[in-house]
C-alpha positions as CSV (number, residue, x, y, z in Angstrom):
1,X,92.4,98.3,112.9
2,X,95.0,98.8,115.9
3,X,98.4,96.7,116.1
4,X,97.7,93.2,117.7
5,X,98.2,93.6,121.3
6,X,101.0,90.8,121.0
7,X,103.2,92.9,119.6
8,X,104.6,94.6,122.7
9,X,105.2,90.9,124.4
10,X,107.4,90.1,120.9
11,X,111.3,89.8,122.3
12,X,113.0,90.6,118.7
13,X,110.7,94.2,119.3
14,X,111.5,94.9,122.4
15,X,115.4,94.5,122.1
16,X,115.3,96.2,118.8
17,X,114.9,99.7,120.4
18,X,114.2,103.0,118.6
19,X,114.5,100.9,115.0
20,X,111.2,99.8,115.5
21,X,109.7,103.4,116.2
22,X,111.7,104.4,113.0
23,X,110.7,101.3,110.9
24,X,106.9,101.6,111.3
25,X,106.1,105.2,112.0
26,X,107.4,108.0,108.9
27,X,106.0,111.2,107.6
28,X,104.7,109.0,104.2
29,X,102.6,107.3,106.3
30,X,101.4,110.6,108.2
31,X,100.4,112.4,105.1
32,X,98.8,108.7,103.6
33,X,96.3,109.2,106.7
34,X,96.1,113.1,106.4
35,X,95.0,112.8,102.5
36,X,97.8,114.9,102.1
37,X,100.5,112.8,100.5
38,X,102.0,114.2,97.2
39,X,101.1,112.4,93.9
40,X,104.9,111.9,93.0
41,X,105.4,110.5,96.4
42,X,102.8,108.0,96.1
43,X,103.9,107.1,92.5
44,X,107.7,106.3,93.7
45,X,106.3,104.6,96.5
46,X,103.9,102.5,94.0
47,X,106.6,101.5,92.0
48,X,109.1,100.8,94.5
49,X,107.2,98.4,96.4
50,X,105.7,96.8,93.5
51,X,109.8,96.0,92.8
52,X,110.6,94.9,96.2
53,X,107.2,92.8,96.4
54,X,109.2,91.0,93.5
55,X,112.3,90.3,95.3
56,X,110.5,89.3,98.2
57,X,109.1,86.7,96.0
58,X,112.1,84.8,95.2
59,X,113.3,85.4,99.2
60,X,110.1,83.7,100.0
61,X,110.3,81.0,97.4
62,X,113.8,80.2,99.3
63,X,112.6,80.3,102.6
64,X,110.5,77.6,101.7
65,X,112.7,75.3,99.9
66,X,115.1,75.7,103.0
67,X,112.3,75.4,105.7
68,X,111.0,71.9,107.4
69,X,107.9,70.5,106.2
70,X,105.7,72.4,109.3
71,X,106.6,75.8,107.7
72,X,105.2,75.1,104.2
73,X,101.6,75.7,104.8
74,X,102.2,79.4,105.6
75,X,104.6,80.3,103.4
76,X,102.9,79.3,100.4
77,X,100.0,81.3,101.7
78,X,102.5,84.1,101.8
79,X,103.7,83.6,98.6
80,X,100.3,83.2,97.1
81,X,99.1,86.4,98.9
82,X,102.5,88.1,97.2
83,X,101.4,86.7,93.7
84,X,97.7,88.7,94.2
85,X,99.3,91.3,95.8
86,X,101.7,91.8,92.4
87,X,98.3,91.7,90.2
88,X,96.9,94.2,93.1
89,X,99.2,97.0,92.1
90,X,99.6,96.2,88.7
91,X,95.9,96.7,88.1
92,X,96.5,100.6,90.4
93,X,100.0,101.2,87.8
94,X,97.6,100.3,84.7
95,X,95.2,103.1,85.9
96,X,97.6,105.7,86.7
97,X,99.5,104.9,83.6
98,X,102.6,104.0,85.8
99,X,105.4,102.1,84.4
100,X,106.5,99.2,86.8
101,X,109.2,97.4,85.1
102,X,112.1,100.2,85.8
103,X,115.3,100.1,87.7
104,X,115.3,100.4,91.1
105,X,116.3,103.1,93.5
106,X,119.3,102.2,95.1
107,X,117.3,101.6,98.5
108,X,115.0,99.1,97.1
109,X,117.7,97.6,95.6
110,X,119.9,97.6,98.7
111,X,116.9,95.9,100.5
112,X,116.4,93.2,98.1
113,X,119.9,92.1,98.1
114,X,120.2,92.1,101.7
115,X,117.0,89.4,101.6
116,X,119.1,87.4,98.9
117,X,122.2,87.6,100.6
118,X,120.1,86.1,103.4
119,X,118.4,83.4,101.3
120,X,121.3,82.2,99.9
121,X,123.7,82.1,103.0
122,X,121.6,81.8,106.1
123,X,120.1,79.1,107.4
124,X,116.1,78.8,108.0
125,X,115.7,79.9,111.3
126,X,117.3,83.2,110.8
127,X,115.5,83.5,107.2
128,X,112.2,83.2,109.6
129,X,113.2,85.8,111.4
130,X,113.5,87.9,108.8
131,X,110.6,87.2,106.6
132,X,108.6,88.2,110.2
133,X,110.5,91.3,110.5
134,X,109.6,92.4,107.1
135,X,106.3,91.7,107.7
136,X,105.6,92.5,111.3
137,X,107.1,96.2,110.3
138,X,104.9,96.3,107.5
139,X,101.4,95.2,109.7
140,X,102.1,98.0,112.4
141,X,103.0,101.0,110.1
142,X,100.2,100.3,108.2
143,X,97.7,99.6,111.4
144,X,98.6,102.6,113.0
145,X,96.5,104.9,110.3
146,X,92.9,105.4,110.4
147,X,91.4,103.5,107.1
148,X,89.2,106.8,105.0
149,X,90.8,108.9,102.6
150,X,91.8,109.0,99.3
151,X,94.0,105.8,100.4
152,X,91.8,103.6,102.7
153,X,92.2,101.1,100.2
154,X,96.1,100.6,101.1
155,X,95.5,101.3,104.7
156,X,92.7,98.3,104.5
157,X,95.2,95.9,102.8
158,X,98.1,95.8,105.1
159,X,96.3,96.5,108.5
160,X,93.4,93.5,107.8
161,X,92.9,90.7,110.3
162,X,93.7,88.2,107.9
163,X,97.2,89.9,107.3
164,X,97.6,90.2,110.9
165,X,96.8,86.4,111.4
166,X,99.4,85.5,108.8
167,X,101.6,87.3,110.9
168,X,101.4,86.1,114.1
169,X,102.0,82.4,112.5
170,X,105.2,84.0,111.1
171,X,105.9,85.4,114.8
172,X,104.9,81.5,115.9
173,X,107.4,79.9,113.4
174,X,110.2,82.5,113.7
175,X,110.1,81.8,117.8
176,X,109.8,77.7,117.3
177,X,113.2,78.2,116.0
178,X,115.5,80.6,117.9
179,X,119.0,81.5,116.6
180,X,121.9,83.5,117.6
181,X,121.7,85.8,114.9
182,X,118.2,86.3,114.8
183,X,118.1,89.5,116.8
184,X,121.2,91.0,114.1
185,X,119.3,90.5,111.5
186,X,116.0,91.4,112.6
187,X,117.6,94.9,113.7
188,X,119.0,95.1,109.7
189,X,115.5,94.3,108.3
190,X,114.1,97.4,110.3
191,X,116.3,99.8,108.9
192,X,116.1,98.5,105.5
193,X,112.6,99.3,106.6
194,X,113.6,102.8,107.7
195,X,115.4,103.3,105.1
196,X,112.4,102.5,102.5
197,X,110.1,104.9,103.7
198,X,112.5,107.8,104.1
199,X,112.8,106.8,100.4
200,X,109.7,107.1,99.4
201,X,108.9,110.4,101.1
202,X,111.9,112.4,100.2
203,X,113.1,110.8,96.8
């Protein structure tokens, strides 16, 4: 599947600049579509994900306490899809006899406190606008790779039209409620996003 073709008329993406080209393209995601990525590679990046999926749990569970009653419907959807997503690479771990529960790397961990820093001192429109960014980033890297290899199964998950639908109703809530900071913090979520992948690739 190809990026939605909203995704260029998206403000927060246009302003952001370079950031997004660095946030959603990386040479992890090249080799993923090549079949060529190495084991350890894929391992770190297993594990590491799995951890931030964790923190962006309890971000998520914030975001909804904070956010108006019209908001609730998709973020428990989120936070339900986050739940099976947890079990999702848990089950992938337990086959490649991966230990999960380990400290982080100092860039997962950097990105997770940044989204509890948020949670905890921003209010719900900019926490919108993050949760989108995160996700948004996430829906395009992933979109941009042809699904067949050793790791269409990954490429399927996060470039599916019900992932890209859940998305665009982020997009939809994050634009009902514009903020002045919204375009800051978007910009910080994408090189958080940067950041991750570079992570993952190189150690």
């Amino acid at each position: 599947m190809s990026e939605p073709q909203w995704i260029t008329e998206v403000p927060l993406i246009r302003e952001a600049g370079p950031l997004w080209e660095e946030a959603t393209h990386s040479p992890f995601l090249d080799a993923a579509a090549a079949g060529s990525l190495p084991p350890e590679a894929f391992r770190r990046w297993l594990s590491q994900d799995y951890l931030f999926a964790k923190g962006l749990t309890a971000f998520q569970a914030i975001v909804l306490a904070k956010a108006p009653r019209e908001c609730h419907r998709a973020l428990i959807s989120g936070l339900t899809a986050l739940n099976t997503e947890m079990e999702w690479f848990e089950a992938h771990a337990a086959r490649l006899a991966l230990e999960l529960e380990i400290p982080p790397h100092p860039v997962c961990r950097g990105y997770t406190d940044f989204l509890m820093r948020c949670a905890y001192t921003q209010p719900y429109p900019v926490l919108l606008v993050v949760l989108f960014g995160v996700e948004v980033s996430y829906l395009v890297a992933w979109s941009a790779l042809e699904a067949k290899g050793a790791y269409a199964e990954f490429i399927e998950r996060w470039s599916s039209a019900a992932f890209a639908d859940y998305v665009a109703t982020l997009r939809a809530l994050a634009e009902r409620y514009p903020h002045e900071a919204a375009q800051a913090h978007f910009n910080r979520v994408l090189e958080q996003e940067r950041d991750f992948w570079r992570m993952a690739w190189e150690g």
